[in-house]
N, C-alpha and C positions, 0 to 999 in steps of 0.2 A: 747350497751344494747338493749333489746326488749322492745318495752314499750307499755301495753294495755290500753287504753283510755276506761272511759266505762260513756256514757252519754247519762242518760233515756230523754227522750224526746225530744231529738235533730231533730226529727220530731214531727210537730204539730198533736196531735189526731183527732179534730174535721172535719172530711176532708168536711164539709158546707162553710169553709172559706177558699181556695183557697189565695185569694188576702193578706194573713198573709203574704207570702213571697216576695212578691211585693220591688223593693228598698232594698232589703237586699245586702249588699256587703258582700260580703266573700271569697274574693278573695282566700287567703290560706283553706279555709276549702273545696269551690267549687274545687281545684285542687287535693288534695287529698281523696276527693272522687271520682274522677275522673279518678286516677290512680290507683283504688284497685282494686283489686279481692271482690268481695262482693256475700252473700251469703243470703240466709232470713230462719229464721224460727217461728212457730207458738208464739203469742203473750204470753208472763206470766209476771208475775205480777216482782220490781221489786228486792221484798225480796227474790223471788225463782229465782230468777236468780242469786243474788247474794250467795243462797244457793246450787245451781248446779257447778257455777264457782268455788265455794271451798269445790266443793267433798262432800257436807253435801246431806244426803239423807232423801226423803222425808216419815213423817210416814203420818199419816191420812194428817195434816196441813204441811208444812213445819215449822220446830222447831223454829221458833224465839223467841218464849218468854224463853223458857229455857237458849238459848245462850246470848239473850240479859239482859235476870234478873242477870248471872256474872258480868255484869257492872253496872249496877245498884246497886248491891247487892252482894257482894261478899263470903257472906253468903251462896248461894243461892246452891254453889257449894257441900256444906254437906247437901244440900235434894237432891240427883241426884235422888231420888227414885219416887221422887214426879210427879208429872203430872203436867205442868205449861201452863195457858192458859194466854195471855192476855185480858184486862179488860181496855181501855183505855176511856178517858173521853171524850167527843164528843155532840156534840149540836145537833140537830133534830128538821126541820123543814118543816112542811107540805105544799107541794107547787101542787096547780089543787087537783092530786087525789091521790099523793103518798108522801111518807115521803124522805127527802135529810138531806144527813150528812153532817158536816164539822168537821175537827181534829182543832188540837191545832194553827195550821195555822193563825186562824181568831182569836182566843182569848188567854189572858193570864192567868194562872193558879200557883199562889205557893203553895211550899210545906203544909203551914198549911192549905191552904184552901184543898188541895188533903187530906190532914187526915184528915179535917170535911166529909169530902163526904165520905170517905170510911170507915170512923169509924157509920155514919148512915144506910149506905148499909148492913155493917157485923152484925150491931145488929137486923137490919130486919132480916138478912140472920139466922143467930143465930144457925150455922151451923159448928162444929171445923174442918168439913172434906172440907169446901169450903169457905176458908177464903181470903179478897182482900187488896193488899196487897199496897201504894203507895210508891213505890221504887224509882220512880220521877215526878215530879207532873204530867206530860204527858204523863207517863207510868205505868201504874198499873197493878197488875198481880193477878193470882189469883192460889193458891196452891192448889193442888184436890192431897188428898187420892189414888183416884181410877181414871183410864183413862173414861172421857166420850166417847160414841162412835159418835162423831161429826165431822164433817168438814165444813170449816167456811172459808172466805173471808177475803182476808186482809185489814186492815182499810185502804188504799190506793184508792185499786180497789172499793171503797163505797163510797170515797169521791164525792158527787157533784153528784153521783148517786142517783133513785129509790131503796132504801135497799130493798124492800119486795121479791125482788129474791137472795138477798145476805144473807139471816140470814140462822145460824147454820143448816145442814142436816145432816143427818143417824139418827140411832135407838132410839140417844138421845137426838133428837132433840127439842122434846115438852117439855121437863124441859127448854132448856136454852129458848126458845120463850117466855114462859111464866116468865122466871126470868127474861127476857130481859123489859118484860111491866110491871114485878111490879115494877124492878126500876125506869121506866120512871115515874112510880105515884109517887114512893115516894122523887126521886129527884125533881118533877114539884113544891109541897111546900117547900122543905127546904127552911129554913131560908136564907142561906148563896147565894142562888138565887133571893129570894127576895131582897137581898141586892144589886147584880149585879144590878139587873134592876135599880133600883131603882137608879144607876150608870152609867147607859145606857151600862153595860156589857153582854156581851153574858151570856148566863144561862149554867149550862153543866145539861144537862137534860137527859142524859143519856149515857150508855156504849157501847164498842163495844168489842165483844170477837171475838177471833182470835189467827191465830199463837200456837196450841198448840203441845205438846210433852213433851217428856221425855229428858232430855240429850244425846244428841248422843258422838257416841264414836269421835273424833277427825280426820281428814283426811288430808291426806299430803297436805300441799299450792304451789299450783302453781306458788307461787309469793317471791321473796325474801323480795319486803318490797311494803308496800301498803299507799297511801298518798292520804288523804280525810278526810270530815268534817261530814260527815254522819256515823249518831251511830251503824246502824246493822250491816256497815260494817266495823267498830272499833272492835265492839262485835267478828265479824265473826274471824276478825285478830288474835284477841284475845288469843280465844278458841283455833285457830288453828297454835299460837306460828310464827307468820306472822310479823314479825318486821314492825310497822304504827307511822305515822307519819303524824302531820296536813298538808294542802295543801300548797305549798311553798307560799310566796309574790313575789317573780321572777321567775317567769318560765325559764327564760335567765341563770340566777347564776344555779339554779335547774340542768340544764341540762347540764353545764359543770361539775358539781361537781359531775353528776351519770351517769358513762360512762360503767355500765357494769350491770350484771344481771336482773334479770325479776320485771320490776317496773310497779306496776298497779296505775293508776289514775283514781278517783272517781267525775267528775264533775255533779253535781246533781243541776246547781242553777237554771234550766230549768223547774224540775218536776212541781214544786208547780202553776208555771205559766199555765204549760200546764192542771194542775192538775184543777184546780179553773176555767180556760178558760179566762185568762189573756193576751190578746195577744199582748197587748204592755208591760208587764213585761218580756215574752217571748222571742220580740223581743230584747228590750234594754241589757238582759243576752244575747243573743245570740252574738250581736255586740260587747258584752263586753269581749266573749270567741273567737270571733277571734282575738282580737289584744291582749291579752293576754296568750294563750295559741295556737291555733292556726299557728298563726304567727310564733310563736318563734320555735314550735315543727316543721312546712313545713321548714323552714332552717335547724334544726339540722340532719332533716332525709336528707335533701339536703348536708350536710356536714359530712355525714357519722359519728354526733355523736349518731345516731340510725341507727339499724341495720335493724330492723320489725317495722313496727307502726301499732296496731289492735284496731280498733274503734267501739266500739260495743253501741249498742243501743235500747232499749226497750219504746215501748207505746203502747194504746191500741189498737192496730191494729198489730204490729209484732215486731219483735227481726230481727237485722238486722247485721253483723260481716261485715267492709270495711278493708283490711290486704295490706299494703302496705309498698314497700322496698325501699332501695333506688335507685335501677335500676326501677323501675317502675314510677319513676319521670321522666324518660327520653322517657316516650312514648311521642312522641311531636305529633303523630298521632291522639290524643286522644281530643276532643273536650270537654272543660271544658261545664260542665252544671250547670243550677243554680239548688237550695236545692230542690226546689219543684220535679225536676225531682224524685229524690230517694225516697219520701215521698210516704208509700204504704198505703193504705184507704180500 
């Protein structure tokens, strides 16, 4: 079998901290990137990658709330006419001179508190052409009539960031700016915030829009079956009739029991570390992916129950492809390097 590994932030972002990779063993992962053919291209984000990887084409945003409101919402698939943005729930806090997001990461959220918040949003809104919608509590959507003409950031690429260069651009832009601050007012008193506090809960004080589109048409999959715990790209599988599957508990049983066709693996337990600037969360996922996956996958490509191994990788800095066979283990020429080496800033 061929099998693509695809793991966002397998390199650290912030390149201020150098000594992150200090003491890292990784013996199996250092040798197989060692022995690749490796390639780099310009950094994206890592919904559009995973929207490029499966043929999906981009309209103003890349489509994610359209493909991801099918799993959500399966409903969703008899409004293909609609224009679907997302509208997710998100905190907001002013740090020196500018405002910083965090996602659902840092706080928790159920469904009925998500239908308080978006049932006082829509009656502010009071709008039947721009209704928001909670499909699940962390994910809310919002259905448009008519296409806005915006392009907007994904709530990923904003986390932990300066939003003020990230909110909605093009023509129609100063509608959503301004809906974006009336809801910060009216969420700042809801009741159901005042009760967080009051809890020492995070407030959700506001939304973030992004990811919008229309449904696109469907494009063949690269992949005969796809195994991972992250949603968009369930969603992606989905829509694109992609036979998925959670992430195995044995990588060892895993790989003798899939000896043949194109298998992609989705290891994402890095992002969120990298994402927040966690660097010992970071570290400990990362130790925990070589002797878990790592390990097990450098013998099989050693044993010829892999044919290609392509390791692909995305942060804020670059998108990086390591493709390695099993003759390419035998460069014994090749001087293993540690992680830091490949890390591009």
């Amino acid at each position: 079998m061929n099998l693509h590994l695809y793991i966002p932030s397998l390199f650290w972002s912030e390149s201020t901290t150098p000594a992150i990779y200090d003491d890292l063993h990784l013996p199996s992962l250092e040798a197989l990137l060692a022995k690749s053919t490796i390639s780099h291209t310009n950094a994206i984000d890592m919904n559009a990658w995973l929207c490029r990887t499966f043929n999906i084409k981009k309209q103003l945003d890349w489509p994610v709330a359209p493909i991801m409101s099918l799993c959500d919402n399966p409903d969703s698939e008899k409004q293909v006419e609609h224009y679907w943005l997302r509208a997710d729930p998100v905190h907001l806090r002013i740090e020196q001179n500018h405002i910083m997001l965090a996602d659902n990461h840092i706080f928790e959220l159920t469904q009925d508190e998500a239908q308080q918040y978006t049932l006082a949003i829509n009656q502010y809104i009071n709008d039947d052409s721009l209704t928001l919608m909670p499909f699940h509590p962390h994910r809310w959507y919002i259905r448009l009539t008519n296409k806005p003409e915006i392009q907007t950031s994904t709530l990923n690429s904003a986390i932990c960031q300066n939003i003020n260069s990230r909110l909605p651009t093009g023509r129609d832009s100063v509608k959503w700016h301004n809906l974006f601050n009336e809801i910060q007012m009216l969420l700042h008193n809801h009741p159901l915030n005042q009760i967080r506090e009051a809890n020492n809960q995070i407030t959700i004080n506001s939304i973030w829009f992004w990811g919008g589109g229309n449904l696109p048409q469907p494009a063949d999959s690269p992949y005969s079956t796809l195994w991972s715990n992250e949603p968009f790209s369930n969603a992606i599988a989905q829509f694109n009739h992609t036979p998925r599957n959670k992430l195995p508990s044995n990588t060892s049983h895993w790989l003798q029991e899939n000896n043949s066709g194109e298998q992609f693996v989705i290891l994402d337990s890095l992002l969120t570390a990298d994402t927040y600037n966690d660097a010992y969360l970071w570290r400990e996922n990362l130790k925990a992916l070589e002797k878990t996956w790592f390990l097990p996958i450098y013998t099989a490509l050693k044993n010829k129950q892999i044919n290609q191994l392509k390791i692909s990788t995305t942060n804020k800095n670059s998108n990086q492809d390591f493709v390695i066979t099993h003759k390419s283990l035998w460069k014994f020429w090749i001087t293993i390097k540690p992680l830091s080496y490949y890390a591009v800033n």
